[in-house]
Structures are given as structure tokens and as C-alpha cells.
N, C-alpha and C positions, 0 to 999 in steps of 0.2 A: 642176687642181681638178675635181672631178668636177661633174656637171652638177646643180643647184638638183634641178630640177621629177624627173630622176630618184629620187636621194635621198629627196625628198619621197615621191612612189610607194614608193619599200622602205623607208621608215619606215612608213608605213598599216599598208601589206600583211604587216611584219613583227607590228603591231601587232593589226591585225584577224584576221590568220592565214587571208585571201581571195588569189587573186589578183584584181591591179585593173587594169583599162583606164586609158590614158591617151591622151590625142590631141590634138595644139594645134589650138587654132581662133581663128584672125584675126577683130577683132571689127573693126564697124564702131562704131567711138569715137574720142574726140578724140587728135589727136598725142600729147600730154602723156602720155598713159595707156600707150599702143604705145610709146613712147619709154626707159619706165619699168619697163613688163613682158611677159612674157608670158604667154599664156593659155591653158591647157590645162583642155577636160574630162574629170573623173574619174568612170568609172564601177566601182563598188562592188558587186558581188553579191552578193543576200542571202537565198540558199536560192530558197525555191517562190516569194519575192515580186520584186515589180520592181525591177533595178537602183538606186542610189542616185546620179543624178548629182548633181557640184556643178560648180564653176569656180573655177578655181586661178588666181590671179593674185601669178604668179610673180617676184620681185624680177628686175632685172635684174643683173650682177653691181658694176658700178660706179655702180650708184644705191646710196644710202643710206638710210635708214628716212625716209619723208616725215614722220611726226608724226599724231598719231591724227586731228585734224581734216582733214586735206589728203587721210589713210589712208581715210575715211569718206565722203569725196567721190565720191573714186575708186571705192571699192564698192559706192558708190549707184548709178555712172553705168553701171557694169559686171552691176548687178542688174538695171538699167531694159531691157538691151539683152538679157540673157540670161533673165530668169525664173528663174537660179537661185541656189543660195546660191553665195557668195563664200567664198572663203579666201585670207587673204594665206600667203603665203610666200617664209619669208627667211631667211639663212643665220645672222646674230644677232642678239636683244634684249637691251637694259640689265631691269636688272628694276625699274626706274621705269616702261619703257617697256612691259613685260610685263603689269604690275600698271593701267598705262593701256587697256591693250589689253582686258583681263578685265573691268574696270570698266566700259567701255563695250560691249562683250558682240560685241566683235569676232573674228569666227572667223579665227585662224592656224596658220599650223605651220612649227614650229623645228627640221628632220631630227633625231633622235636623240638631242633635248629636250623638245620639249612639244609638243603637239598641243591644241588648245582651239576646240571647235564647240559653245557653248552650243544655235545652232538644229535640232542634230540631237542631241540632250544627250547629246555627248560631251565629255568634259574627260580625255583619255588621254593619261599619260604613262608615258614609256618606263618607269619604276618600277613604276607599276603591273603593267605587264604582265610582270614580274620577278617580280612576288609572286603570279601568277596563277600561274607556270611553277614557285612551288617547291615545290608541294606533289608535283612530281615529282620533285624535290631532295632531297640530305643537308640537313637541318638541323643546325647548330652547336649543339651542347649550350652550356645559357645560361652555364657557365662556360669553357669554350672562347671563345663570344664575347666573355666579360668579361676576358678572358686577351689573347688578341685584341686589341681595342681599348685594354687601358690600355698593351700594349706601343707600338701607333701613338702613344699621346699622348705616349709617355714618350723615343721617337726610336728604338724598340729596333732597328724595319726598317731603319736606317741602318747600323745595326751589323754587321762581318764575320762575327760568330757571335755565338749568347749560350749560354745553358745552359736547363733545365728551372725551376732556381727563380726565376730572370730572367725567364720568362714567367710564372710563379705570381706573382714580387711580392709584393706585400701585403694580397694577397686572402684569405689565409688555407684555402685548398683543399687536400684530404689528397692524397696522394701517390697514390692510386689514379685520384680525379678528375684529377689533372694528367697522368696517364699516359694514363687516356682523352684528353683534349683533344691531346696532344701528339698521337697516334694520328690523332684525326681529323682537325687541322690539316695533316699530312703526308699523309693519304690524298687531300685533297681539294688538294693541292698549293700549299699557303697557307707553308708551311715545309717546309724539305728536312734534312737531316744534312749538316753540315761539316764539315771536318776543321780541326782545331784542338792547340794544344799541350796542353790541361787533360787532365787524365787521366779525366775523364769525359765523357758525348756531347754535341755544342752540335749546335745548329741554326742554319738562314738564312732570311728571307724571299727569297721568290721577287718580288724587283721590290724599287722603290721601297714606301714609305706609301700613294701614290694607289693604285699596279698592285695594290697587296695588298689596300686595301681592296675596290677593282672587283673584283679575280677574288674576293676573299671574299662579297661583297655577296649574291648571290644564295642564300649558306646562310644570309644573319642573316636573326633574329624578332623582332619584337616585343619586350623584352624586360617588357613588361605582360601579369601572367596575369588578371586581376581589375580592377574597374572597381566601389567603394563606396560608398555613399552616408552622408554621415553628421552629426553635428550640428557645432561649430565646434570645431576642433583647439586645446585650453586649451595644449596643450607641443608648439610647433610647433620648439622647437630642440633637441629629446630627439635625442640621436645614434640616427644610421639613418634620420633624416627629413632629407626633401630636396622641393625646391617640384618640381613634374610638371608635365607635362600642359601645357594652354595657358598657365600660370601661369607656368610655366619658360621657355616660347618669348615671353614677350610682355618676360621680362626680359634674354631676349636680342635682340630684336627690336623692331621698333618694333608689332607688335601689340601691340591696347588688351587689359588683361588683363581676365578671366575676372570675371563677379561671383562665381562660386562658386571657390573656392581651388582647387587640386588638391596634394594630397600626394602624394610615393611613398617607398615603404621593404617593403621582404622581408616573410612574411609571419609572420618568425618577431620582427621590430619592432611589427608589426600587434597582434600578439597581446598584447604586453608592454601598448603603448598601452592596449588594453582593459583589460587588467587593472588599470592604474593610470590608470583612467578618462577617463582626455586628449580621450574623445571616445565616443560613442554610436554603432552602424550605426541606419540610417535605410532604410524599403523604400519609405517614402510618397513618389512624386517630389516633391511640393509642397514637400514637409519636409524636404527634403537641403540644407543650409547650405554642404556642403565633399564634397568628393570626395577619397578615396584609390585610388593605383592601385599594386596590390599588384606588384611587381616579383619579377622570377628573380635578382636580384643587383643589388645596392648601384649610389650613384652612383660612376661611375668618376673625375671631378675631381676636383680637388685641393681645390675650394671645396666641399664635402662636402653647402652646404645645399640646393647646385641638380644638378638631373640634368645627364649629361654629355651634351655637345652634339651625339656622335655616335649614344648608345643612346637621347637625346631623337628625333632626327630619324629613327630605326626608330620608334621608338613612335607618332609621327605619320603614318607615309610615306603612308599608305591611307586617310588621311583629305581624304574630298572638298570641305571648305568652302576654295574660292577662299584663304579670308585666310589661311589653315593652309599654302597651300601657295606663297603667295608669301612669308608669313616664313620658310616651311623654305628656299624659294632663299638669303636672305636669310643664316640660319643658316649654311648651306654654306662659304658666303664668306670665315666665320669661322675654317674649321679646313683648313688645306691640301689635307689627303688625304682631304675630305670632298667636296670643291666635283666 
């Protein structure tokens, strides 16, 4: 097993895109504490200004997570002696234990999962810095993604081949667009060409569900282009309408939902809405009742009225409120090749 406190370093350093110093340092503290960790400080460069050190208090490998009170002890006792900030670090959280940890405004880090330093207002995680990296990325045309994703939900990557209309489905996309998509799925190494008895081309995923969604991850977007304000939705079950936004996450999640509603639906449902007056835009913040967020394609579930759990949790990913991003762990949970 590779060593904690390094890992921890090439997570930072991957994340900050610095190199960082590291150096144990022997504290003079109670048995209990040396027993349980070790101690390293990290120094962080930061251009013309001065280093950022902190202190990493490193899990040991057969200690187990103490529990935030006993966690809170320890970091006090470890603050009094060093003057600087603390950071625990450990190799896994429950996300009971995660969402304790944030709530109490405890700085940690999970290698190559989260990272959470409310004292130095960071809250980075490795998604983030994903979405920072793709605007030097192919991005997935949104029906390629939506092509994409319904075949994950539907087992297609399981399958030794499929064809062109088996990744179209029943999306209803023209034969040009699904030739695009195929095209860029296969460029970006997401599907390959197999051989097959059919007398015409089939294709493979490359991997399992999880390996496909990971190596795809970094082309998907958002698939919200628009963000409306508007007065209260009179036909909320008009086909093309689907609950969004935190409205969507708090029904899959134990997030308290949203007083303002959010809808989403294409922008060619949007439109219809208006004309058959379902609801009014609104530019006055005061005066926004409901929000719709106009989408690049339909929900992908089966249950049509809520967005699907995978292009919900894009549509969220970049969203810095704590509660948003412990229901999306939460959400993850839910869908195999999401987690």
C-alpha cells in the first residue's frame, strides 16, 4: 500500500498544480496522539508571496477514524503546540462521517477524493479540478452525452457489441447527429468497432460502466444552458417537464428541498410552456416564484418527471454549497458506475 502522507502530497500538488514540500516533524504531544499519527509539515508556494505552511496529521494505517469529538481534541492539542493549521488525513470517510466533518468546519483530506480547508477557503475537489482541465478538452456534443449515458443506464456497456441505433435508442436524433456522436465517442476512445455477425457496423465499450463513465467524465458538461426566473409553473406534468436542480437532488437525497421549485425541459418545451401560458419569465429577483433550467436534452430516466441521476449530478458538480455536494456523494451511491 502506498504510503498516506505521500498520496496526500500528490493529491495537493496534482490539485494546486505547485510543487510542495513536505517534512515530518516529531511534536512534543501526548502518547495518545504519536501513537495515532504522524506529522508532517507542508509547505505550499505561492508565487512572490510567502510559503503556506500547515500540519498534516496523518492517520496511522491501523488506527481507525477517532469520531469528530475525540478528531477535535487532537487538533486543538496539535494547534496549541504548532501555531498552525491542522489537517487530518486518512485513507477513508463514511459520508455521515464527511458531512460531520464539514459541519464542524474540520480541515481534511481524503487522496484523490476530497480535500476540505474551510481556514484557508478551500473546499477542492478532485472534480473540480476536472472541470478546470476541460476547457482544454473535446467536449461531448450534448447528444453524444445523452447517447452515452442512456446506454450506461440501460446495461449497453455490458454488452459484446451493439449497433448505431442501440446507442440512439429512443432519443429520437437524425442519422447525421448519431453519426457525429459515434465519431466522437470512438475518437475520444469511449467505444471502438467490433466484429460482429450483423451485416452492418457494431461497436464496444472500452471497459466496464464505471471505466467508461471515468475515462468519459472529463468530456461531459453540464447539461444546463440557461438558468429562468419565472412566476409558479400552472402544468407542471406537461410532457418534457422534469423536477431539476436542487428540487431533483433533495428527492433523491435526504436534502431539505428548495422553497423555489426548479423545472427543466429543452428549450423547444420552454417555449411551448409560454405560449400556452403555464408560467410567466420573471427578471425581478424578488419576484421569481420557480426557476427553470433550460436543458441540451431531455431527462434520460425512465421516470420522465425527474432528471436523471447522472446528467443531475453534472448539472450540479461545480456547485460550492457544502449541502449540494454532500447529497451529490450521496446521489453517487445510487447508481453503480456513478459512485
Amino acid at each position: 500500500m502506498p504510503n498516506l502522507h505521500e498520496e496526500a502530497k500528490a493529491y495537493i500538488e496534482s490539485i494546486l498544480g505547485v510543487a510542495a514540500q513536505m517534512t515530518p516533524v516529531p511534536l512534543r504531544v501526548p502518547y495518545t496522539i504519536r501513537d495515532s499519527y504522524k506529522t508532517y509539515e507542508l509547505s505550499i508556494p505561492m508565487g512572490n508571496s510567502s510559503p503556506l505552511n500547515m500540519m498534516l496529521l496523518v492517520s496511522r494505517d491501523d488506527v481507525a477514524y477517532p469520531g469528530i469529538v475525540k478528531l477535535q481534541k487532537h487538533i486543538e492539542l496539535v494547534r496549541n503546540v504548532t501555531n498552525q493549521v491542522v489537517v487530518y488525513v486518512c485513507w477513508s470517510l463514511s459520508i455521515p462521517d464527511r458531512r460531520s466533518l464539514i459541519m464542524h468546519q474540520v480541515n481534511f483530506i481524503q487522496p484523490s477524493f476530497q480535500m476540505f480547508i474551510p481556514e484557508l477557503a478551500l473546499d477542492l475537489r478532485e472534480s473540480f479540478r476536472q472541470r478546470r482541465e476541460q476547457s482544454e478538452l473535446a467536449a461531448l456534443l450534448p447528444a453524444a452525452q445523452a447517447m452515452l449515458l442512456s446506454c450506461l443506464y440501460a446495461g449497453i456497456a455490458d454488452e459484446a457489441y451493439f449497433t448505431t441505433n442501440a446507442l440512439r435508442g429512443d432519443l429520437g436524433y437524425s442519422r447525421v447527429t448519431l453519426s457525429k456522436a459515434v465519431d466522437q465517442l470512438t475518437s475520444l476512445g469511449v467505444i471502438t468497432p467490433a466484429k460482429s455477425d450483423l451485416p452492418w457496423k457494431t461497436y464496444a465499450f472500452n471497459g466496464s460502466p464505471a471505466e467508461v463513465f471515468e475515462k468519459a467524465k472529463q468530456h461531459l458538461r453540464s447539461p444546463v444552458k440557461k438558468r429562468i426566473g419565472i412566476t409558479r409553473n400552472s402544468f407542471p406534468m406537461m410532457p418534457g417537464v422534469f423536477i431539476a436542480g436542487e428540487t431533483a437532488l433533495a428527492k433523491y437525497t435526504m436534502l431539505a428541498e428548495p422553497k423555489q421549485a426548479v423545472w427543466g425541459m429543452t428549450k423547444y418545451v420552454f417555449k411551448n410552456m409560454l405560449a400556452n401560458h403555464a408560467f410567466e419569465m420573471i427578471e425581478a429577483v424578488d419576484a421569481i416564484e420557480e426557476w427553470v433550467e433550460i436543458w441540451a436534452y431531455p431527462s434520460l430516466t425512465e421516470r420522465e418527471y425527474i432528471a436523471d441521476a447522472a446528467s443531475l449530478f453534472l448539472s450540479l458538480e461545480d456547485n460550492a454549497d457544502e449541502r449540494i455536494q454532500i447529497a451529490l456523494d450521496e446521489l453517487k451511491e445510487q447508481v453503480n458506475w456513478l459512485a
